[in-house]
C-alpha positions in Angstrom: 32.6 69.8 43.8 33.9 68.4 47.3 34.1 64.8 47.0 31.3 63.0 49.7 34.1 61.2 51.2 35.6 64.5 52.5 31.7 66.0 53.5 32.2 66.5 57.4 28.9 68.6 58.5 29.6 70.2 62.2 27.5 68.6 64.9 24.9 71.0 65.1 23.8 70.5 61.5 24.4 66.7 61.8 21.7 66.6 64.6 19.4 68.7 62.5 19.5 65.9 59.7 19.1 63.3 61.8 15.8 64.8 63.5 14.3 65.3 60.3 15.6 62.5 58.4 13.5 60.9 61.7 10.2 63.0 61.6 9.8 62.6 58.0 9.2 58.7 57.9 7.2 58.4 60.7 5.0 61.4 61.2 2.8 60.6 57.7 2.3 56.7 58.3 1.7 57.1 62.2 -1.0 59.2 60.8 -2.8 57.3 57.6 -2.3 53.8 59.6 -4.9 55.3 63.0 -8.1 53.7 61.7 -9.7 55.8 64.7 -11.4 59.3 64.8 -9.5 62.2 66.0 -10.3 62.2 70.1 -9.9 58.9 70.5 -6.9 58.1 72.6 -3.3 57.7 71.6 -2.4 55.4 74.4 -2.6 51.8 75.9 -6.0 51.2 76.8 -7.8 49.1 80.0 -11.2 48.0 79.8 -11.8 47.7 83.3 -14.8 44.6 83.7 -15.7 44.4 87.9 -16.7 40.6 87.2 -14.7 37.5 87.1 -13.6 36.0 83.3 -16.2 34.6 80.9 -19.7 36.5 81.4 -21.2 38.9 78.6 -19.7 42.1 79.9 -16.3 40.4 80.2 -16.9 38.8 76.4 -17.7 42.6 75.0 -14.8 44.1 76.7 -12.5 41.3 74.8 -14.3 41.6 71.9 -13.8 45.4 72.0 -10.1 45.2 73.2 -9.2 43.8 70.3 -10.6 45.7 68.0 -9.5 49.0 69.0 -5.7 47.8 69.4 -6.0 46.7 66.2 -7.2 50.2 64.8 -5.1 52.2 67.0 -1.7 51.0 67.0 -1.6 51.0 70.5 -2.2 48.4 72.9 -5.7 47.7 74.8 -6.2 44.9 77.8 -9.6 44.1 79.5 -8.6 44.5 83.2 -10.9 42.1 85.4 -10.9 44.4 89.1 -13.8 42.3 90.9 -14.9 42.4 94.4 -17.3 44.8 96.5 -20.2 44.0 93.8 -18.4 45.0 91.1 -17.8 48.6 92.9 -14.3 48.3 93.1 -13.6 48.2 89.7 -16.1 50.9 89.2 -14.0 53.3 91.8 -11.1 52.1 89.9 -12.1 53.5 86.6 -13.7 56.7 88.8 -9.8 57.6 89.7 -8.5 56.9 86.5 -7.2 60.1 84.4 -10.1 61.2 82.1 -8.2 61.0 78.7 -10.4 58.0 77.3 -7.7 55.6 78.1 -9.7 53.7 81.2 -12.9 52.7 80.4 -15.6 51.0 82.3 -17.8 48.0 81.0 -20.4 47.2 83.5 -24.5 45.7 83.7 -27.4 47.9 83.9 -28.1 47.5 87.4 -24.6 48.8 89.6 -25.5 52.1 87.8 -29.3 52.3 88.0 -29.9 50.0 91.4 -27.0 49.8 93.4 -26.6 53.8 94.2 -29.9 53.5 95.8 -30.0 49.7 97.1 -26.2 50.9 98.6 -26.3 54.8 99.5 -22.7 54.9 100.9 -21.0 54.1 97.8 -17.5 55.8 97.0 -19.4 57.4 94.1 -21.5 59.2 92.2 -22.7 57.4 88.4 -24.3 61.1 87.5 -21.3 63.3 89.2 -18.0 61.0 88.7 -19.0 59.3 85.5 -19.4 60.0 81.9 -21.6 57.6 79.5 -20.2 56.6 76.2 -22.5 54.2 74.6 -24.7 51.1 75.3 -23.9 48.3 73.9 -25.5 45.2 74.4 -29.0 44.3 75.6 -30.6 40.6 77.0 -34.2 39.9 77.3 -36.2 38.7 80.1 -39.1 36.2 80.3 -41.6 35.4 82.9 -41.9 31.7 83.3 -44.2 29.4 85.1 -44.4 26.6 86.5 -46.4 23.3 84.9 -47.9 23.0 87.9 -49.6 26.1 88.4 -52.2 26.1 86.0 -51.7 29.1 84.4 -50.9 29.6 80.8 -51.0 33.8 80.9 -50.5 37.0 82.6 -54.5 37.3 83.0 -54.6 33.3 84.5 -51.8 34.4 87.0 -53.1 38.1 87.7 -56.7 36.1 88.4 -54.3 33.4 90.3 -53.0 35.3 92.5 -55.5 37.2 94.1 -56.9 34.4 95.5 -54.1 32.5 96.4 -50.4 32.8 97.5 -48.0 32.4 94.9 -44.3 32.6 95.0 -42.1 34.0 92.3 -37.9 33.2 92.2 -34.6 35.7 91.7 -31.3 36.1 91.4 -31.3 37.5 94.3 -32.5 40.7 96.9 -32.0 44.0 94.9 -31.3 42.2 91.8 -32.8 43.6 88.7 -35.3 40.4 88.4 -36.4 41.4 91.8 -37.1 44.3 91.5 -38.8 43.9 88.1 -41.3 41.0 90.0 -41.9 43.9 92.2 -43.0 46.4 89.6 -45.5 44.1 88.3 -46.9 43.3 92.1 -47.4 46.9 92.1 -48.4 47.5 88.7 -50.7 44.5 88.2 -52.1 44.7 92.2 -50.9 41.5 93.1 -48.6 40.0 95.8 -46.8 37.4 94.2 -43.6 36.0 97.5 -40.2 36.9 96.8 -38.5 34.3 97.4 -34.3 34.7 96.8 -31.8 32.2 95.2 -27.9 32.7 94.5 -28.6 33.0 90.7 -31.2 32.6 88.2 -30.1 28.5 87.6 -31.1 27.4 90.8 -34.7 29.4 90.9 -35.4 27.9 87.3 -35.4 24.5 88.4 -37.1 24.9 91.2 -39.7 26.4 88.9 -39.4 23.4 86.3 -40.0 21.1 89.6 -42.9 23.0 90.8 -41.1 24.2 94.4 -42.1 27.6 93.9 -44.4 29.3 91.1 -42.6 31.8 88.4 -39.4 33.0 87.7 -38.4 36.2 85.7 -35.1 35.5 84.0 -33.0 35.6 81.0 -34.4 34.1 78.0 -31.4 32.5 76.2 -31.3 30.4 79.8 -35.0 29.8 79.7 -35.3 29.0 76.2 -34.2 24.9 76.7 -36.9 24.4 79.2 -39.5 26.2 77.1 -38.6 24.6 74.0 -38.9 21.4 75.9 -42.5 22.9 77.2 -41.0 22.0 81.1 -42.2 25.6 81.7 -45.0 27.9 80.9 -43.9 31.1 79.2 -46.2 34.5 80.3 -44.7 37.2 78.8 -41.7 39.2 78.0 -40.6 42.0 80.4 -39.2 44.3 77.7 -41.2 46.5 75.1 -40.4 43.9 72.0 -41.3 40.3 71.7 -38.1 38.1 70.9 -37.9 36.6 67.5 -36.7 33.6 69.5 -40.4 33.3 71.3 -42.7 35.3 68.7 -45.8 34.1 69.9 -44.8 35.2 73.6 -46.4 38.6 74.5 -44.9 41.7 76.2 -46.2 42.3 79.5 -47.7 45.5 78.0 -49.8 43.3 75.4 -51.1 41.5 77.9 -52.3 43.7 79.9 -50.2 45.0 82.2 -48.1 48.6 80.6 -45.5 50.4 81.9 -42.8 47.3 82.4 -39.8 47.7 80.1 -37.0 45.7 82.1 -34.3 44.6 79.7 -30.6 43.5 80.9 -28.0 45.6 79.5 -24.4 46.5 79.2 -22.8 49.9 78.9 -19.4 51.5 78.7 -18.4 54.4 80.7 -15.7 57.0 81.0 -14.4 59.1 84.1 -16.8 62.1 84.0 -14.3 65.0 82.9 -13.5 63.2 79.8 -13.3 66.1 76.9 -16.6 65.7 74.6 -14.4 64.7 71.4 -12.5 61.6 73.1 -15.8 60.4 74.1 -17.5 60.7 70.9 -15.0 59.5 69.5 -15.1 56.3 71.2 -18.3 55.7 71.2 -18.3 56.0 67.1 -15.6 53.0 67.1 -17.6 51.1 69.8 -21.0 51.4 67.4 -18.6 50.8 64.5 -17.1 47.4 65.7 -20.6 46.4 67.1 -21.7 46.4 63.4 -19.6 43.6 62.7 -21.5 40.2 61.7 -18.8 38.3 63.5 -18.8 40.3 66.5 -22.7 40.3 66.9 -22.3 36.2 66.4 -20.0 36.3 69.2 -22.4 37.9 71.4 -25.3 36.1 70.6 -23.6 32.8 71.7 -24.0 35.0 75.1 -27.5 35.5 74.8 -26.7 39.1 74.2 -28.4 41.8 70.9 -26.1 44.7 70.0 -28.0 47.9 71.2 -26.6 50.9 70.8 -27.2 54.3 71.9 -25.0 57.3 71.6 -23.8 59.6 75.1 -26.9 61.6 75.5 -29.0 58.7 74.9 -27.6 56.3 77.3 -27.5 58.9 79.7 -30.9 59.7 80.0 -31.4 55.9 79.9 -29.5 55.3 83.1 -31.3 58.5 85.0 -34.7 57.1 83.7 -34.0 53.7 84.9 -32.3 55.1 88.4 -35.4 56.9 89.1 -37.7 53.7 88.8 -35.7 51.4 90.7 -35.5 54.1 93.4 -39.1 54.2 93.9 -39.8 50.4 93.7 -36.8 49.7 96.6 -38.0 52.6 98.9 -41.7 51.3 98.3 -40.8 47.9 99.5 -38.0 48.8 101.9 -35.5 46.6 100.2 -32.0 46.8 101.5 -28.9 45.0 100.5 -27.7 42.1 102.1 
């Protein structure tokens, strides 16, 4: 037997022994420690948010960042690229390589208001995108003020055709505009836009009976109401809250056909492979399921909703189409 000490392997077999002394250690664990699907990427991961720090899309993408560094092995970062309305960071993710890797986390209405409110856009939502999942929703609330002397949607309908009332928003082309809209048209009223620089602002001027109503988030509302400094109407979306049970849908009382609900959705460049997306959009609904997580969100006035690619697509295309009609109806432009 040759003693080790005089083993000398020529350097050809010493570099075979090394490369599979190598393989064999890592191939197995790299594979049993992935807590992900197959499809889902292999790589460093950007969560690109087009808003500043600290809002509910921003929130999710952390929220999600984490989680899917810590299930992948691989390192994931929530990019903040705003300007341009957001679009920058959505033509961002529209360049990116369509492995998964870059993923967009943006509000409801950049894709289903903005590519009508801003026709020269850099893109396309239906031809350079590819949706993975919803994943958070908000609802709204019609509010009025004391003042007014209404206490429902009937009081204000009856109201309003008699008189000139004026309703608050965010802002022109803002999803809360354009809802008010939709019930002008659908109720056959003509309640006055009249614009603010967020929903604060237009809620206490509501609360100090400067203008009549305001449509906006219900975790902000919620203070004043409690507080009965405002008159809740109705809910815009198809559900009444938990929060204000005894609040009606605009559908109960009497008015169909409104579903406006702020949401959140995540996005991939469109010629992601069917697999990757999937896959990610398993994970997303996955870590959404958590108890913590959905805490987290609710401290943002924000529900886990999920919907799956085909889903969410049809979603944003439904949502496009009415928006479409309400801003070419009432010749809103962006300003």
């Amino acid at each position: 037997m040759t003693p080790v000490s005089s083993f000398r392997p020529t350097r050809r077999g010493l570099l075979t022994m090394l490369a599979g002394a190598a393989a064999l250690p890592l191939a197995a664990p790299l594979a049993q420690a992935t807590g992900v699907p197959p499809g889902f990427p292999q790589r460093p991961m950007t969560l690109v948010v087009p808003f500043s720090p600290g809002g509910p899309v921003d929130v999710l993408g952390r929220l999600l960042a984490d989680t899917f560094q810590a299930r992948s092995g691989h390192a994931a970062m929530v990019e903040n690229r705003t300007g341009g309305a957001g679009n920058i960071g959505i033509d961002m993710v529209r360049k990116a390589a369509p492995d998964g890797a870059t993923l967009l986390l943006i509000p409801a209405g950049n894709l289903t208001i903005n590519p009508t409110l801003m026709p020269n856009l850099p893109f396309s939502v239906e031809k350079d995108f590819s949706p993975v999942t919803l994943l958070a929703s908000a609802p709204n609330i019609i509010v009025a003020a004391p003042g007014l002397g209404v206490s429902t949607i009937a009081d204000l309908i009856a109201k309003a055709r008699t008189e000139r009332i004026s309703y608050g928003s965010p802002g022109v082309g803002s999803q809360l505009h354009l809802a008010m809209e939709l019930f002008n048209d659908t109720a056959g009223v003509a309640l006055a836009h009249v614009p603010y620089r967020g929903s604060s602002q237009a809620l206490t001027d509501v609360i100090g009976n400067h203008i009549g109503l305001v449509a906006t988030n219900l975790t902000a509302a919620l203070p004043a109401i409690q507080a009965k400094r405002v008159v809740p109407l109705a809910m815009t979306t198809a559900r009444r809250s938990p929060l204000v049970p005894d609040v009606p849908t605009l559908a109960e009382a009497g008015v169909a056909g409104i579903d406006v609900t702020s949401w959140y959705g995540m996005l991939a460049p469109k010629a992601v492979p069917d697999a990757t997306r999937d896959a990610l959009a398993a994970v997303t609904a996955d870590v959404l399921q958590s108890p913590a997580v959905q805490d987290k969100l609710a401290a943002q006035g924000v529900t886990v909703t999920v919907e799956g690619p085909g889903v969410f697509a049809a979603r944003i295309r439904r949502e496009t189409a009415v928006w479409a009609e309400v801003i070419r109806a009432h010749r809103i432009v962006s300003q």
